[in-house]
N, C-alpha and C positions, 0 to 999 in steps of 0.2 A: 696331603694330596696336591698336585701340583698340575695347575691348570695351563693349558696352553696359552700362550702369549699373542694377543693380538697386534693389529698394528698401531691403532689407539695406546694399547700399553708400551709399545716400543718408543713413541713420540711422549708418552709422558714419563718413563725411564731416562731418557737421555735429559728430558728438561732437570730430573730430578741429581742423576750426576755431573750432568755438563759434558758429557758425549755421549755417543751411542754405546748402547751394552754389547760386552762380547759374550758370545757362548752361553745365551741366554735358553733353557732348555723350558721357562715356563715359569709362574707366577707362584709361589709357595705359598704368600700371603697377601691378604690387602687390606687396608684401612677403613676402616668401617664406611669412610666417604667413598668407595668405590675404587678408590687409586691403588697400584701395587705399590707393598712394602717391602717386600723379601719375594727375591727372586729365585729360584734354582739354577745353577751354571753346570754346563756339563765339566767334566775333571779333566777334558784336554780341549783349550782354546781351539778355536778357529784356524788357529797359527801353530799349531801344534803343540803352545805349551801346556805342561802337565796346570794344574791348576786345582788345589785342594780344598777351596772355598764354597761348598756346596751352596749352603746358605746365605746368599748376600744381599745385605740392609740398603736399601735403597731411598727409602724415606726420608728427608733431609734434616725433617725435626726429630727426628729417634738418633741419628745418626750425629745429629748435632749434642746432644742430650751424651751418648754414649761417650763423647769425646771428653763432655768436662766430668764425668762418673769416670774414667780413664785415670783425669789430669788429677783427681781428688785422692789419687792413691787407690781407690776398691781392687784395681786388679793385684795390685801388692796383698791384702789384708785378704783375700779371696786364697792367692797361695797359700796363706802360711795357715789356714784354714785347712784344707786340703791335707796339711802335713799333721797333726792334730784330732783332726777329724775322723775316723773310718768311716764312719758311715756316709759323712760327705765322698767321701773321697771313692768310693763303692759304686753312689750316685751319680759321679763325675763319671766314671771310667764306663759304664753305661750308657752315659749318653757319649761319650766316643764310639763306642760299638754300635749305636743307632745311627752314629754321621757315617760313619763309616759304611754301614748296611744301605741309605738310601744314595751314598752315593756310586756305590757298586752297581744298585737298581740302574744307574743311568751311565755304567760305563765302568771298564778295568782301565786303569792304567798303570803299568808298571812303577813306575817312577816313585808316585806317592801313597803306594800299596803301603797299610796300616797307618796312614799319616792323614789325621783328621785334620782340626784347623782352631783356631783360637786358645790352643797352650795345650788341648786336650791329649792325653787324659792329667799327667801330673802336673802342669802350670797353669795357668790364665793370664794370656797376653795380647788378647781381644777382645773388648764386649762389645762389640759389635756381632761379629760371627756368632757369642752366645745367646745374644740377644735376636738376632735372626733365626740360628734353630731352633727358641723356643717358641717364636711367634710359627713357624715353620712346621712345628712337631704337635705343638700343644703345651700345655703345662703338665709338669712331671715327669717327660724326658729327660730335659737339663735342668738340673738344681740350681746352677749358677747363671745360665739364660734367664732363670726364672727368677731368682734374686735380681737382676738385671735390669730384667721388666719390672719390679716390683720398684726397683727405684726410681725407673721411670715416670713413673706413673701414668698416667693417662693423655702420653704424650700428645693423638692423635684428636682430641676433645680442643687445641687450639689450630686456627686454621688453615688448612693444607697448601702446599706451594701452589700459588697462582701460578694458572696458564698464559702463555702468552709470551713476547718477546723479554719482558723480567725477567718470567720461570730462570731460564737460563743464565743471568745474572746471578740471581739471588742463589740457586745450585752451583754454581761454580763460585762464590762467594764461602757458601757453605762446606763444600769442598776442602776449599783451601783453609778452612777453619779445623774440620776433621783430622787431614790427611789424606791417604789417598786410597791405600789398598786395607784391606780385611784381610785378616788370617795370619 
């Protein structure tokens, strides 16, 4: 369920990426401290562009986390899983038709009609995005958001970006350690 977006969460959004959020349609999830962590975006920017990133991680320590779980190879060893696998792979394509379903809920767009977002259904080439639908969906949606977070582990038990004139430092810091875009 996704909650609407205040402007408290819009100011600690932008602290969290280092600008303001586009296409922000409401808060998917938050961190147990209160903060949002996964946002919902609608599928066509503000600017017109299509945009197939429904679920996007905003948390800086989750987002920093998914970067070195990236750089350590899982999203490689997660494909070839996929290929191997049927029942994973049955689990995967499920939860494509689930990103797929809430993000129709919030809009058609031609453009990236059946085009989910982080490899789905046959690759994985984000954990980020996977990581955000399952905080997003719950557990059991996505098998491999859910693996994701489980590597995670308990990311949001160390503590949260300070507010303040840093925030925005240490988010664009973080940033630039990540990358830039999901999906």
């Amino acid at each position: 369920m996704v909650e609407p977006m205040s402007p408290r969460d819009e100011q600690v959004i932008a602290a969290q990426l280092g600008r303001l959020p586009r296409g922000v349609v409401g808060i998917a999830w938050r961190c147990p401290c209160g903060k949002p962590g996964v946002v919902a975006t609608a599928p066509r920017l503000p600017d017109g562009t299509p945009f197939p990133t429904t679920y996007y991680l905003t948390c800086p320590r989750a987002t920093a986390e998914c970067s070195t779980l990236e750089a350590s190879g899982m999203m490689a060893e997660m494909t070839d899983r996929l290929g191997v696998d049927p029942d994973l792979a049955v689990g995967y394509r499920r939860a494509h038709e689930a990103y797929l379903a809430d993000r129709e809920a919030l809009g058609h767009v031609e453009e990236i009609d059946g085009i989910s977002a982080g490899g789905m259904p046959t690759r994985v080439k984000c954990l980020h995005v996977l990581a955000a639908h399952s905080l997003a969906a719950g557990p059991g949606v996505n098998p491999l958001g859910d693996e994701t977070l489980a590597a995670l582990g308990e990311f949001w038990r160390h503590p949260c970006l300070d507010e303040g004139a840093s925030s925005l430092d240490e988010a664009e810091n973080g940033r630039r350690h990540v990358g830039q875009d999901q999906g």
